[in-house]
C-alpha positions as CSV (number, residue, x, y, z in Angstrom):
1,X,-0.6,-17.6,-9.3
2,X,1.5,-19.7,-6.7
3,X,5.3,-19.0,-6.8
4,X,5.8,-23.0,-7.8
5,X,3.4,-22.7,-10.3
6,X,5.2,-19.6,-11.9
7,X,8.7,-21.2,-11.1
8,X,7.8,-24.0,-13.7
9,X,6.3,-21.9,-16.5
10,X,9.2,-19.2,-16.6
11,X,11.6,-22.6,-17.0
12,X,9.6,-23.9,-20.2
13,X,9.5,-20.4,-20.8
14,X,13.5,-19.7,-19.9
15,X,15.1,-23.0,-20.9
16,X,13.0,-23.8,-24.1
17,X,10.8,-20.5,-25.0
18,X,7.0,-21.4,-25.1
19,X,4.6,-23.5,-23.3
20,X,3.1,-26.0,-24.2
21,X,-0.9,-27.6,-24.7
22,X,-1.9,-30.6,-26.2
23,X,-5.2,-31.3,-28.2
24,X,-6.1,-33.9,-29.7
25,X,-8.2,-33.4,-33.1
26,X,-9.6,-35.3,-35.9
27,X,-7.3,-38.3,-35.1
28,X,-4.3,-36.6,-34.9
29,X,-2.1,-35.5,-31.5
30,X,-1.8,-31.4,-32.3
31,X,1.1,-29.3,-29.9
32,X,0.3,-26.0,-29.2
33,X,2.6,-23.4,-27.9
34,X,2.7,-19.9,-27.1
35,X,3.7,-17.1,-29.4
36,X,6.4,-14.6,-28.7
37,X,6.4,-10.8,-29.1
38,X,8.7,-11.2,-32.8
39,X,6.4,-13.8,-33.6
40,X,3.5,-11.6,-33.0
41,X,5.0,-9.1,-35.3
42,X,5.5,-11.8,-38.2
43,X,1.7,-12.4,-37.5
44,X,0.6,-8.9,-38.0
45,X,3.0,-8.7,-41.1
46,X,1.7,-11.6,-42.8
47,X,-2.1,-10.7,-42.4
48,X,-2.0,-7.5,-44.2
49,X,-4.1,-4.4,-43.7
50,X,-6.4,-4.6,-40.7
51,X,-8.8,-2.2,-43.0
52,X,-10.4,-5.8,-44.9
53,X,-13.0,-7.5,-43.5
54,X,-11.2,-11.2,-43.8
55,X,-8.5,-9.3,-41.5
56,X,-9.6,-11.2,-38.4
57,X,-10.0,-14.4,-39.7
58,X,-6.8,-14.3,-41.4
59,X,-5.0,-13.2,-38.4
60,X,-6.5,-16.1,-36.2
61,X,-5.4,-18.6,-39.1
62,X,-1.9,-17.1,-39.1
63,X,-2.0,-17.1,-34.9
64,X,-2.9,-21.0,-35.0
65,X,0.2,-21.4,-37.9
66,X,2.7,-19.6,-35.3
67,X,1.2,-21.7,-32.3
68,X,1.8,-24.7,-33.6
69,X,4.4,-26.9,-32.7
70,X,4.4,-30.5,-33.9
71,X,1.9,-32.5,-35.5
72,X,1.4,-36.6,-33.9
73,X,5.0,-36.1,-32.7
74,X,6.4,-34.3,-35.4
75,X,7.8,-30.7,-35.3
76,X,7.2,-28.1,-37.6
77,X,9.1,-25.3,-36.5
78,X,12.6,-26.0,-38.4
79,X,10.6,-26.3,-42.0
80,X,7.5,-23.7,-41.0
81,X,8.0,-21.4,-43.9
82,X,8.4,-24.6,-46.2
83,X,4.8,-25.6,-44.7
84,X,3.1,-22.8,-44.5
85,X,0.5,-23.7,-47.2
86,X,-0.4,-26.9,-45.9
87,X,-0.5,-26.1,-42.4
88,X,-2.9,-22.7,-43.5
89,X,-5.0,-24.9,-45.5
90,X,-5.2,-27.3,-42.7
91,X,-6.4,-24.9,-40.4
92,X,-8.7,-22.8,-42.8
93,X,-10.8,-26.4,-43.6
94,X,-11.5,-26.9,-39.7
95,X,-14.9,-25.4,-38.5
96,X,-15.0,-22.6,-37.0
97,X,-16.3,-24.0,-33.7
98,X,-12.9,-26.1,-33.2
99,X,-10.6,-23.3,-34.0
100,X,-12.3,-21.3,-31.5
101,X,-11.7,-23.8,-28.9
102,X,-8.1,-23.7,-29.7
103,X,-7.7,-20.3,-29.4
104,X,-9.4,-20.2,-25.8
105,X,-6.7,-22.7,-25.0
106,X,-3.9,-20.9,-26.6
107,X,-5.6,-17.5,-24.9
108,X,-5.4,-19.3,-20.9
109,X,-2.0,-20.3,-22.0
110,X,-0.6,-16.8,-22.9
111,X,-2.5,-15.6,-19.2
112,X,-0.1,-17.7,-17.3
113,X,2.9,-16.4,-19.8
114,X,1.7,-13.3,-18.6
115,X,1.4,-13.8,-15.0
116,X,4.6,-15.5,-14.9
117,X,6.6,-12.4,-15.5
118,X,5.8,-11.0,-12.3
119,X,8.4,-13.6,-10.7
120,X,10.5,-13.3,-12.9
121,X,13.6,-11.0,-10.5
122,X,12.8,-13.6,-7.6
123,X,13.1,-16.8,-10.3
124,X,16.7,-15.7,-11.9
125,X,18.0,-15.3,-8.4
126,X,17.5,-18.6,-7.5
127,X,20.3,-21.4,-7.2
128,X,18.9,-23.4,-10.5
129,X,18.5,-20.2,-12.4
130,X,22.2,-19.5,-11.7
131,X,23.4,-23.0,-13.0
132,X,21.3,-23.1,-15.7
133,X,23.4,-19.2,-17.1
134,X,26.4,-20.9,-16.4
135,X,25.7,-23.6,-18.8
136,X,24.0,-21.7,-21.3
137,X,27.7,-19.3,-21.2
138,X,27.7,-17.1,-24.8
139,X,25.0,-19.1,-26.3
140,X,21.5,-17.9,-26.2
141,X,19.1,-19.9,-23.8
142,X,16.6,-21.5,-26.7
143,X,19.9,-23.0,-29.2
144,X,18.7,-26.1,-30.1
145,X,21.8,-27.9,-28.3
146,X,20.2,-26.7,-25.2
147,X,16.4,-27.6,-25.9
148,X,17.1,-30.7,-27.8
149,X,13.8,-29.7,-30.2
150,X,14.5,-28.8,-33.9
151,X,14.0,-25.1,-34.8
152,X,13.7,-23.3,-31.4
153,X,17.0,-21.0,-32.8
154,X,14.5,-20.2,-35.2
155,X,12.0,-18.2,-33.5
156,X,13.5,-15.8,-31.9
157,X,13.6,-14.6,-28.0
158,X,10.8,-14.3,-25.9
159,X,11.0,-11.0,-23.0
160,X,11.5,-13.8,-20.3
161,X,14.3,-14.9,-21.9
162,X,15.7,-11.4,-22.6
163,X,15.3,-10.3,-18.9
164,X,16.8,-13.2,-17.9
165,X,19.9,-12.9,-20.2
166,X,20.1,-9.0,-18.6
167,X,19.8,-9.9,-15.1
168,X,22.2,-12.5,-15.1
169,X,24.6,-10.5,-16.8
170,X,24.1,-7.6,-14.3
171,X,25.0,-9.9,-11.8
172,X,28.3,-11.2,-13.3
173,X,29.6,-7.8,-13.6
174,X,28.4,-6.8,-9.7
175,X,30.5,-10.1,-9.0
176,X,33.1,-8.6,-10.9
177,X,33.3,-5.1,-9.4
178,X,33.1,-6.7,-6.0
179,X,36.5,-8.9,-6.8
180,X,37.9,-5.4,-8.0
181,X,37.3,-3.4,-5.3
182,X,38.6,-6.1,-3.0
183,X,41.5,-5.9,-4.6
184,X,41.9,-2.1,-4.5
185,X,40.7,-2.1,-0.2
186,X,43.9,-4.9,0.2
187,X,46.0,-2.2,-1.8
188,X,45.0,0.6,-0.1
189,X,44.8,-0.8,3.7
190,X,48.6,-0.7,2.6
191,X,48.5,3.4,3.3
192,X,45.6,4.1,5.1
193,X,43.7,0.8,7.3
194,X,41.7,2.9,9.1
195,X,39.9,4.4,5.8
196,X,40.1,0.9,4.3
197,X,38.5,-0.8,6.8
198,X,35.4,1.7,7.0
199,X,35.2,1.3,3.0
200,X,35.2,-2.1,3.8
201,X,32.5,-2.3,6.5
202,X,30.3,-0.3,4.7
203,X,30.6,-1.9,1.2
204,X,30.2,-5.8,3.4
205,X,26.8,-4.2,5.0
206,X,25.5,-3.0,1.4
207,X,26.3,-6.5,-0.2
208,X,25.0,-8.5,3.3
209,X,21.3,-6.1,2.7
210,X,21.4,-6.7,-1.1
211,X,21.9,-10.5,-0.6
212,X,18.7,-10.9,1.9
213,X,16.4,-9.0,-0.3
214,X,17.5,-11.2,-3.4
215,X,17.2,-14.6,-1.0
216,X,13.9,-13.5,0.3
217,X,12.9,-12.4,-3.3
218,X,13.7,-15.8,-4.1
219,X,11.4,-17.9,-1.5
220,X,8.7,-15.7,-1.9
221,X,9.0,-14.9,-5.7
222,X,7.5,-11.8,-6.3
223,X,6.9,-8.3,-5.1
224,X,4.1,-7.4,-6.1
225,X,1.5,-5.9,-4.4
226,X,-2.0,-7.6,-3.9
227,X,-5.1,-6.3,-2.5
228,X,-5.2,-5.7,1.5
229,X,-7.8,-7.8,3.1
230,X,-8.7,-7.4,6.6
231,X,-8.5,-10.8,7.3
232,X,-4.6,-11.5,6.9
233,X,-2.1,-10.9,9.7
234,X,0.5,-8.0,9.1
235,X,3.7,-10.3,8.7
236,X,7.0,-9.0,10.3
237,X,8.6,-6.7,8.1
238,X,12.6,-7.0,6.9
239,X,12.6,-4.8,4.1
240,X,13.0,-0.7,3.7
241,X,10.1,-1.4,1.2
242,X,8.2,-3.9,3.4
243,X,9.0,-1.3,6.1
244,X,7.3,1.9,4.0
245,X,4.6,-0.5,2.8
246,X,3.4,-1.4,5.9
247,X,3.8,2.7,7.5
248,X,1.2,3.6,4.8
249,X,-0.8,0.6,5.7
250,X,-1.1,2.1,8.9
251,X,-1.4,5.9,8.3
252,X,-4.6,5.1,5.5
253,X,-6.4,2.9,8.9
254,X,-6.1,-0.3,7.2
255,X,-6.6,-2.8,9.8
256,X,-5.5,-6.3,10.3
257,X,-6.2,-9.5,12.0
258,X,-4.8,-8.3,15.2
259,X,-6.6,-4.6,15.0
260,X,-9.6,-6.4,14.7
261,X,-9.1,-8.6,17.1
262,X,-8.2,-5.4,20.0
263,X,-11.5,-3.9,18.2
264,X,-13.5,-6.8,18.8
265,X,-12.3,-7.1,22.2
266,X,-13.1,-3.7,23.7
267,X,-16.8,-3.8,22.1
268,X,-17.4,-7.2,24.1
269,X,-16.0,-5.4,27.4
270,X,-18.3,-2.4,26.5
271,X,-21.1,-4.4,26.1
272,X,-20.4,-6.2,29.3
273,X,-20.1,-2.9,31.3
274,X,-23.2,-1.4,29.6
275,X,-25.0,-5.1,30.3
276,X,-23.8,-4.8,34.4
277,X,-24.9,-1.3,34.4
278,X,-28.6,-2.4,32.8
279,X,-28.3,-5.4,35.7
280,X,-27.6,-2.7,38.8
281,X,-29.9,-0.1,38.0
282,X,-33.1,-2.7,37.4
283,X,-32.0,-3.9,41.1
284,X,-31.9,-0.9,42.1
285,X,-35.7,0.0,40.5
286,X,-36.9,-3.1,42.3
287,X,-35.5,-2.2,45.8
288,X,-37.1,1.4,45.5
289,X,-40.2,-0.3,45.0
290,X,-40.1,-2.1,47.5
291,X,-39.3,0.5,50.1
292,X,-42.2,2.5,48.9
293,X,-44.2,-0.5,48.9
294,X,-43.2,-0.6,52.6
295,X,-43.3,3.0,53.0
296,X,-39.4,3.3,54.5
297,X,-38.9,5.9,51.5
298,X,-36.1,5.7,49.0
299,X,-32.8,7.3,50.1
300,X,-31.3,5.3,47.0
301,X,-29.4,7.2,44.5
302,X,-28.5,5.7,40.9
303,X,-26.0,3.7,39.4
304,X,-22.4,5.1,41.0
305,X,-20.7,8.3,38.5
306,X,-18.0,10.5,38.9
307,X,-18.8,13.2,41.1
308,X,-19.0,16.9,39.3
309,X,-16.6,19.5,40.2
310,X,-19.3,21.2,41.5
311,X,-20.7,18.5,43.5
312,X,-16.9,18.0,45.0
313,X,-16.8,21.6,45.8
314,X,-20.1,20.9,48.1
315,X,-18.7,18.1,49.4
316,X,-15.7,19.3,51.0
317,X,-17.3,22.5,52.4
318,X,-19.6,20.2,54.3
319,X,-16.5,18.2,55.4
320,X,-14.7,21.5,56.8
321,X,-18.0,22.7,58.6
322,X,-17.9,19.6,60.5
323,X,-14.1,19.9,61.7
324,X,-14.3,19.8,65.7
325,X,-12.0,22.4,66.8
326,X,-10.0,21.3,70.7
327,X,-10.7,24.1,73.2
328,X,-7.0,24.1,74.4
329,X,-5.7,24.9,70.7
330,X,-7.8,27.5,70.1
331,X,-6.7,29.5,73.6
332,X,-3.2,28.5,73.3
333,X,-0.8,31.9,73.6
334,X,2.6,32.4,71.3
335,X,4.9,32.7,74.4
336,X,3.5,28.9,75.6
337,X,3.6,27.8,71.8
338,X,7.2,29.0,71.7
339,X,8.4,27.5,75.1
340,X,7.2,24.0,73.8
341,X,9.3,24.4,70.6
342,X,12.3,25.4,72.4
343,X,12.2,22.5,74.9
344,X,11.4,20.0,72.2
345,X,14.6,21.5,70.0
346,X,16.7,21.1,73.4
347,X,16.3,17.4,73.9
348,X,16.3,17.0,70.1
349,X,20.0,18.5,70.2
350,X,21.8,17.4,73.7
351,X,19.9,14.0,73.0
352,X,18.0,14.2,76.8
């Protein structure tokens, strides 16, 4: 689910308490809407014992009574109980085929209730959500002065709206404390500024971090997690979470675009150099032959390789066998080597 999507089904969900589908049937314009958790439990209680065998069919009848909301333009939710026969009565003389095409529709509707929860944090720390609690103020979010549709009071909360109602709360009194201890750093810098500026810093950097999480919450609605694909780029992380997230990423070898990229990259150079190497040597095979051919001989060798440590051993014996060794060095005495070295050191010191 996209964040904008969500956004608008957790404010029908928020603001009036149920989403809505419309079907129409047998002439008549029928509005559906989905059921909260109390008015599951008034479901269950008003089925009976799941032991009979008309347990389902009665619970399915009951389901469409609780889903429906108003009937070619007019609601049923403020006189329901009053109703209850006609309505069940309505629904029980439908075939079977077109109440289970309701109840697929009512089913896809209660996915995206679900799915919408998951934004839920990120949605009430938006700038609309905020308004929208100060105007509700000690009334409850689905009051029918707030909906402007007859009998929402009636139904009860749904857990989007209870979240809500605790988050925003939450947030009033951490405005509250923050005030408070403002007031108690002024009163203290009185005494002691030095302590009361450090409380101060530190508290500022705590409320700075808390407010870019919530903001970024916000744009991007949700943390949850979804399923690493290779082919996404790792995105710059902000976060201690994002941070840890993206560590274990790492440590399990999960690569991304960029890792696959590098990867790709060296197997085309190693490719290349084994492609050059294929090149050289069939040159190589062909200039042998042809030296044979013309009976020169082949002094070629192969492809060029790192010498061995053995082989460089060889080597430089061979190079110290041929060192030409002057005459006059060899025969040279000590008393003529150290009457060079003195007369040298002379002109070095008087500068002559």
């Amino acid at each position: 689910m996209e964040k904008k999507e969500a956004y608008q089904a957790l404010s029908d969900l928020i603001y009036k308490g149920f989403l809505t589908v419309s079907l129409k049937m047998v002439g008549k314009l029928f509005v559906f809407k989905t059921v909260n958790e109390k008015e599951y439990d008034l479901i269950k209680i008003y089925t009976g014992s799941p032991d009979e065998e008309s347990y389902t069919n009665r619970f399915n009848l009951n389901f469409l009574i609780f889903s429906l909301l108003s009937i070619d333009g007019r609601c049923i939710l403020k006189k329901r109980d009053d109703e209850y026969a006609a309505i069940y009565d309505l629904f029980s003389g439908m075939p079977s085929k077109l109440r289970s095409t309701i109840l697929i529709e009512l089913n896809e509707l209660r996915k995206i209730y679900y799915d919408s929860t998951h934004f839920l944090e990120g949605f009430s720390y938006t700038g609309q959500s905020r308004r929208r609690w100060r105007l509700v103020g000690n009334r409850f979010p689905n009051c029918e002065e707030l909906t402007g549709i007859p009998g929402t009071n009636s139904i009860g909360l749904n857990v989007c709206q209870e979240s809500w109602i605790t988050l925003n709360r939450m947030l009033d009194e951490e405005a509250k404390y923050n005030q408070y201890l403002s007031l108690a750093i002024l009163v203290a810098s009185a005494s002691n500024p030095k302590g009361a500026r450090g409380i101060r810093a530190r508290h500022d950097a705590s409320v700075q971090k808390t407010d870019e999480r919530r903001k970024k919450l916000s744009q991007k609605g949700t943390v949850k997690k979804t399923q690493w694909t290779p082919e996404k780029w790792a995105a710059p992380v902000d976060t201690a979470e994002e941070l840890v997230e993206e560590l274990l990423r790492q440590m399990a070898g999960k690569k991304d675009r960029h890792d696959l990229f590098v990867d790709d990259h060296m197997r085309r150079i190693r490719e290349e150099a084994d492609k050059q190497a294929k090149q050289t040597e069939e040159r190589l095979q062909e200039i042998r032959k042809k030296r044979e051919e013309e009976g020169i001989g082949t002094t070629l060798t192969g492809t060029h390789r790192i010498l061995t440590a053995k082989e460089t051993e060889e080597l430089m014996s061979r190079s110290r066998n041929n060192l030409v060794i002057v005459e006059s060095e060899e025969v040279a005495s000590k008393a003529e080597e150290k009457r060079y070295f003195n007369k040298i050191g002379s002109k070095i010191l008087t500068r002559k």
